[in-house]
N, C-alpha and C positions, 0 to 999 in steps of 0.2 A: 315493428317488432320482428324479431332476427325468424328468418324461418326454420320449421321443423317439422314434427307432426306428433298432435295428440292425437292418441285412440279413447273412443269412446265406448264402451261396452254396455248396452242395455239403450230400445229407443223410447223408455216413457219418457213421462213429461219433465224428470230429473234429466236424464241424456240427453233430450231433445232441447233441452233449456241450456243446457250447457254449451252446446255447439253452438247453438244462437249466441249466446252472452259471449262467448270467445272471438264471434266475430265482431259485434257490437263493441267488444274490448280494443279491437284492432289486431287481433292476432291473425297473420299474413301465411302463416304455416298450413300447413293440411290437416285437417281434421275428418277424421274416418268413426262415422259413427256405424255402431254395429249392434244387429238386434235379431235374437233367433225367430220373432214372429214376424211373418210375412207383411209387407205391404205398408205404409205409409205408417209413424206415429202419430198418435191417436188418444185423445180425453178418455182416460179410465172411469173417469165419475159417471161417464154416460151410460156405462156396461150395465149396472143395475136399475139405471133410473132408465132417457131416455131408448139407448138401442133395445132396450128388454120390452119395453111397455110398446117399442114399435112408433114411437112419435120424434124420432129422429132415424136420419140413414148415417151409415157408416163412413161418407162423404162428408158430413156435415159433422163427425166425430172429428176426423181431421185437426191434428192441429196447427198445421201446415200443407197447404198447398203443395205438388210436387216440383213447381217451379223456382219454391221459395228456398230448397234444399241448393239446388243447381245455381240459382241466382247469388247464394252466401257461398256456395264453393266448397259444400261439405257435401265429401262423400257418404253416401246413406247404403248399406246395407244390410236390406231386409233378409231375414230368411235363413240369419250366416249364425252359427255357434260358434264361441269362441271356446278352444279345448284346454287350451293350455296357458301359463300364465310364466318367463321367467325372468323374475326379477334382478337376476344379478345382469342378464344380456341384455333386459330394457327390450322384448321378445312377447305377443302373441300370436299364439295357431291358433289357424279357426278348424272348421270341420269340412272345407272346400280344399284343404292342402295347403293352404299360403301364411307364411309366416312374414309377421309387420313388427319393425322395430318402433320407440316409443321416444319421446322424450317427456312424457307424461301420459299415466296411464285413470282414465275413468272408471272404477267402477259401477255401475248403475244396475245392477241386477233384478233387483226390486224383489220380488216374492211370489210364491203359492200358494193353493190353498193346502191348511192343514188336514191330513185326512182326519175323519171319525176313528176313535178309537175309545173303546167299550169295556166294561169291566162286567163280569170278560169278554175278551175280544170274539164277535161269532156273526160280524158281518159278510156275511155271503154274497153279497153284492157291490164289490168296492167300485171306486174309481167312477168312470165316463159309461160300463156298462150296459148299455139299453136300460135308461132309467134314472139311472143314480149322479146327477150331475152337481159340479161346483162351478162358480162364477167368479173367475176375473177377468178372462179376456174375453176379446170382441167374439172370437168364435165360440168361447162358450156362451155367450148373450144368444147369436144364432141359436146354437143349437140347442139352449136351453127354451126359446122363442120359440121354435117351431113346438117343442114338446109340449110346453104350456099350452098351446091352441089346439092341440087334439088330445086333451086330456080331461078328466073328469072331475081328477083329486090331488091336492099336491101335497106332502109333508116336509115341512124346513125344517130341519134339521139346527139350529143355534138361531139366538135371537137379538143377534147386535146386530150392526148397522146393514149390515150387506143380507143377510135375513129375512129383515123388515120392510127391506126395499124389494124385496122378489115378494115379499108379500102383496105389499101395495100395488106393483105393476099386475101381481095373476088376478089379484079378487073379485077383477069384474066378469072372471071369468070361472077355473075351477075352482071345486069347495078346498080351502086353503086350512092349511093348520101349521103351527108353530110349533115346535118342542122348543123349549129353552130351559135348559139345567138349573140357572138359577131363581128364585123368588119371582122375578119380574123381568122384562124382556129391556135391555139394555141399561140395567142396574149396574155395570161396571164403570158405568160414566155417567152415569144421570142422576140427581136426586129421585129417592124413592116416589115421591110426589109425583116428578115428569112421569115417570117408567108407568106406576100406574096410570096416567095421562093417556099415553099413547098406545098401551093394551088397551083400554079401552076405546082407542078410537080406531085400533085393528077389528074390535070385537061389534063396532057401530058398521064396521063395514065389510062384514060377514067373515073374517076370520078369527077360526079358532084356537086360542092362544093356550097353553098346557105351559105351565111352569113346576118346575121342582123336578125333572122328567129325567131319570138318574136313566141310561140306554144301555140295554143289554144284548139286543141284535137286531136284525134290520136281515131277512131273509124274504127271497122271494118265491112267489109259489103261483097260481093259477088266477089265483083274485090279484095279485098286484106285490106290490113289495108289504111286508107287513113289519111294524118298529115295533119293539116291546120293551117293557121299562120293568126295572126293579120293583115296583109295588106294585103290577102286576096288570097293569094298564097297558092295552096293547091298538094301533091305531095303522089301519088301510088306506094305499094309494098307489094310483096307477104313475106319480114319478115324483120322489126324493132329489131333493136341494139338500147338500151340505155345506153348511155356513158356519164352521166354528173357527174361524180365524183364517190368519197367514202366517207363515214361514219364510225366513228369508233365506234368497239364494245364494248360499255363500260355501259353497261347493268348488267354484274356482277358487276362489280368494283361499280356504285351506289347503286347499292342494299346492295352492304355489308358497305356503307358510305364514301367508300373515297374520296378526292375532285374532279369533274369531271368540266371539259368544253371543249366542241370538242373535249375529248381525255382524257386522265387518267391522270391527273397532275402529274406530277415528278419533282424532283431536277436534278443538275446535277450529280450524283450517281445511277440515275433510281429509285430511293427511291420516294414510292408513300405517299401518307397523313399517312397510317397505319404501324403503326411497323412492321418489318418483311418482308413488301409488295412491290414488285418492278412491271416495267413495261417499256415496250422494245418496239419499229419498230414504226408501225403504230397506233398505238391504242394510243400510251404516245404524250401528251405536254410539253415538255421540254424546259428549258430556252434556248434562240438565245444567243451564244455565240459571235455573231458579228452587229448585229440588236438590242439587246435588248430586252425586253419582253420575250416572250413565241414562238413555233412554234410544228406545228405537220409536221412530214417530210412523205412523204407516199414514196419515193423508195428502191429498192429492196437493194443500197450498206447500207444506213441508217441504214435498219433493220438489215442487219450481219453485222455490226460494234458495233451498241446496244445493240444489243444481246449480244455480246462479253461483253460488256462494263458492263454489267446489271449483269452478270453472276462473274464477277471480286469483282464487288460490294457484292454480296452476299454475296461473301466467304468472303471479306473483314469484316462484318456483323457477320457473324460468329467466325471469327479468332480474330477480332478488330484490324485488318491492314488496313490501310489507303488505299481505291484505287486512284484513279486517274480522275480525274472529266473527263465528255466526254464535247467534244466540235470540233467535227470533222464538216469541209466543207463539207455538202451535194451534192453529185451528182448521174445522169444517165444519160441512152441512151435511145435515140429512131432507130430502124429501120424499113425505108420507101424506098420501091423501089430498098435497095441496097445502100442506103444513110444512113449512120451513123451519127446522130447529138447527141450532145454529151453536158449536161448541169448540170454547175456546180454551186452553191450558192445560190443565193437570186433574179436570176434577173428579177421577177415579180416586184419589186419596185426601180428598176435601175431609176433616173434623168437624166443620158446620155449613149450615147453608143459609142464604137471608133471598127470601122470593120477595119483588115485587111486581106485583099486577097479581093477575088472577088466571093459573095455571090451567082453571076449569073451562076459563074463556078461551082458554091460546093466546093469551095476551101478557106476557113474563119476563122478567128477570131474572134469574138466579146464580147469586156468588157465592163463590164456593172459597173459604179459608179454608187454612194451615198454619197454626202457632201463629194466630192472629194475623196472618197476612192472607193476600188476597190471591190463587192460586190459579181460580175456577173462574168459566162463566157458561152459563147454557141459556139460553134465547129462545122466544119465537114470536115472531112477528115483531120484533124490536132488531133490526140486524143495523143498527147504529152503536147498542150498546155493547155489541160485540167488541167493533173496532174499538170504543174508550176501555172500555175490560182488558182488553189485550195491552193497549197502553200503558195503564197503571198497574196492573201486572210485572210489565217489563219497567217502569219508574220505580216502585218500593224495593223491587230485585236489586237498582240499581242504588238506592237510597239505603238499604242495609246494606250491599258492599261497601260504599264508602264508610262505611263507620267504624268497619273490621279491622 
């Protein structure tokens, strides 16, 4: 394939899949992958499970080797922001001075965490703090790690997935509590059934779970940070977890113009508003291949499928070979306690549910419709029935298109 050079911007496992796939494709050009955080990329899924709980090193996070960068012939650069973006000149600056031309451009930006924000807002203690930490990267694993083990009492702050998982890794150590806004602690994707499932097995394994916890400030004083809630309930600890979601980073991509809403708009080719310009994992809004509309997927399988998928496109872009539209069934995992749950599709907006096994056991099924078809699946200890869920899923999807 004729040589050139794509730039990659961002090194998860979206970018870092990309540059692989590109060479596995056979593309002979240069590829410059570039990523503002330091040091090798690296398994995100580990940040709240393994590196947090301490039963993996950041070696073993790795998702490559640093031999394995030099051996494919892609430039890796940790450490480097990229500032600017222009699209007519086929042009990014980083924030080291040097400006690189493109003949296809990666987005992979991926996300942050969203801050706490309160009604009304009267957190005194925002951000990183002395205290008040969030969790997506490896450095905040660290530094959230050390604070865990010389601590007494922790308060999370939101109770989906990334939440529940710093629950799980502190509680064999400080007294842990939950805030969660809504009914039940990971009700946005779970049948009610699961949700109370897995409160109570946070609550079997000494943390304390508070739902309905509308937050009205979060100040800190002598005894520790203290969180207080609208109905008048107010709860102590010497270090606050904020866990209410992600943000995506799409702060370059606007500033150079191209279409943005929650996320870097794309096609189904990863093809962004501007020629030339793609974008992959977390950061991209891509059309719902089964739903309809649009969707921003934020798990770890999403982004190394995208990636892949984004990275085919390219070349395709290049060569003027047709790729292959993505339209893969979303899925992930959570583990809690040793509990593998396992979820696949869309089923925050499931109409009904059909469980088989017995939820009380950890031993389950549950599919999740939509206008009679099959949208949803959440699992545990069945992670076979995952993969045929996802299957036919993606077969009736394709069984009503042809009918249309």
């Amino acid at each position: 394939m004729a040589a050139g050079r794509i730039v990659i911007v961002g090194t998860g496992v979206a970018g870092a899949t990309a540059a692989e796939t590109l060479r596995k494709e056979g593309y002979d050009g240069q590829v410059v992958l570039i990523g503002d955080e330091p040091g090798l990329p690296y398994r995100r899924t580990m940040v709240s499970k393994e590196l947090l709980s301490g039963t993996a090193t950041p070696e073993r996070a790795q998702l490559k080797p640093a031999q394995f960068w030099a051996d494919n012939n892609v430039e890796l650069r940790a450490g480097v922001s990229v500032t600017e973006i222009d699209p007519e000149a086929r042009t990014i600056a980083t924030d080291d001075g040097e400006t690189l031309a493109y003949d296809a451009l990666l987005l992979a930006t991926g996300g942050r965490p969203r801050e706490l924000t309160l009604a009304p807002a009267a957190v005194s203690a925002p951000g990183l703090d002395s205290g008040v930490h969030h969790l997506r990267t490896l450095r905040d694993a660290q530094s959230l790690g050390s604070a865990l083990a010389e601590a007494r009492s922790v308060l999370i702050v939101g109770g989906g997935l990334i939440g529940c998982e710093v629950a799980a890794a502190a509680s064999s150590g400080p007294a842990v509590t939950i805030l969660e806004s809504g009914g039940a602690i990971l009700e946005r994707v779970l049948p009610h059934e699961v949700s109370v499932m897995l409160g109570k097995l946070h609550t079997a394994n000494g943390v304390d779970v508070q739902a309905g916890v509308a937050l009205t400030g979060i100040v800190r004083g002598p005894a520790g940070f203290t969180a207080t809630a609208a109905d008048g309930r107010s709860w102590t600890a010497d270090v606050v977890v904020v866990a209410v979601g992600m943000a995506p980073n799409t702060e370059l991509a606007e500033a150079a113009g191209l279409a943005v809403s929650d996320g870097i708009l794309v096609d189904e080719f990863c093809a962004t508003s501007a020629p030339g310009i793609f974008a992959a994992g977390d950061v991209a809004r891509l059309p719902n291949p089964v739903l309809g509309g649009t969707h921003r997927v934020e798990h770890w399988n999403h982004a190394q499928s995208h990636g892949a998928a984004a990275a085919r496109a390219m070349l395709g872009g290049i060569s003027g070979v047709a790729a292959e539209p993505y339209a893969d069934v979303p899925w992930c995992w959570t583990n809690q306690y040793g509990k593998n749950v396992q979820i696949a599709g869309w089923p925050g907006v499931a109409q009904k549910w059909a469980v088989d096994g017995s939820v009380a056991d950890h031993d389950f099924t549950a599919l999740a419709t939509r206008d009679d078809r099959l949208i949803g699946a959440v699992t545990l200890g069945r992670p076979k029935d995952v993969r045929s869920a996802r299957a036919r899923i993606a077969a009736e999807h394709d069984a009503v298109g042809s009918r249309v």
